[in-house]
N, C-alpha and C positions, 0 to 999 in steps of 0.2 A: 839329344843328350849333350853334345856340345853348349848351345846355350844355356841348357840348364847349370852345366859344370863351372862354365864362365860365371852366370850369376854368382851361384854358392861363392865361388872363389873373390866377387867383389863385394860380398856380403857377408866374408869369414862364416860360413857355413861348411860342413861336411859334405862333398856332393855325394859321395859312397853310398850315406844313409839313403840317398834317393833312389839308386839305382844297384845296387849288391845285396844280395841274398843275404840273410841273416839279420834283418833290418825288420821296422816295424813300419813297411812302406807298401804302400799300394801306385801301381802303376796303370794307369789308364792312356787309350792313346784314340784320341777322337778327330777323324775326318771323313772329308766328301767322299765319295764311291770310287773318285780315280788313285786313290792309293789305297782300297784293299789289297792288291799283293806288294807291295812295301812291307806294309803294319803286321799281313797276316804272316808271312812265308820269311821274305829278305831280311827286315830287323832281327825277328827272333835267333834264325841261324846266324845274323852276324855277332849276336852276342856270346849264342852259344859257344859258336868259332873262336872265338877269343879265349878260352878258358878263364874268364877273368870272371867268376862268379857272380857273375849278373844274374840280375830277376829277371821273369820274362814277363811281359807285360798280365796284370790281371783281369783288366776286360778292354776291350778292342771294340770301338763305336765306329761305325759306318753309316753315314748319312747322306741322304740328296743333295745336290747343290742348293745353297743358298741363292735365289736370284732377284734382280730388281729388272722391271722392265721387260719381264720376259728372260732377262739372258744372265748366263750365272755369273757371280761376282767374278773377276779374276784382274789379279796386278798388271797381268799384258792389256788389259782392256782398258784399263785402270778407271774401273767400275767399280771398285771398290773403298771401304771405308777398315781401315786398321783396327784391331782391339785399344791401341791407345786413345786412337781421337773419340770410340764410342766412349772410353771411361772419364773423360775431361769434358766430354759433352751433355752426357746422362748419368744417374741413379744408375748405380749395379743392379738392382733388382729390376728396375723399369728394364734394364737389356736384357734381363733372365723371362721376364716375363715377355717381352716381344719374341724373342726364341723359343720360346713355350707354346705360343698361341699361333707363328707363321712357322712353324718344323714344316721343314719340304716333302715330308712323308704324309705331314696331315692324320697321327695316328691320335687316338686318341686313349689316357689313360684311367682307369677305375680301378676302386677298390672292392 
């Protein structure tokens, strides 16, 4: 929420519209399996706790680690590669479709 609010704020944006009720916003929050109880429990009641008319989030993603080499991505490893160097290095779609086709769960979807 912080960097969001930052953003808007260097982008003369409203950051409220992103995150206050009454708003034509959807909120998603997508990560690996070691923060479902963050995303699912601790965020929601800390907004609630606030009275400050917050949304709560509208769908909540929980996923495998992402890994290379066997061992999963992480900045203490620093095994990792940032969302900015993938978007300076590749097509947005080339990286939607590589996380499409290596998802850690391996599900697959039909219509």
């Amino acid at each position: 929420m912080t960097a969001s609010k930052k953003y808007c704020e260097q982008n003369n944006l409203d950051w409220e519209k992103f995150w206050k009720k009454d708003n034509d916003n959807k909120i998603y929050l997508v990560h690996a399996k070691d923060n479902i109880p963050f995303h699912t429990v601790i965020f929601p009641l800390l907004l609630l706790g606030t009275k400050g008319n917050y949304k709560l989030p509208d769908k909540i993603v929980s996923d495998e680690y992402i890994t290379i080499e066997g061992e999963k991505l992480s900045k203490s490893k620093r095994n990792y590669i940032s969302i900015r160097d993938l978007l300076e290095r590749y097509p947005v779609d080339a990286i939607r479709y590589y996380f499409l086709i290596n998802d850690p769960v391996k599900r697959f979807y039909s219509r």
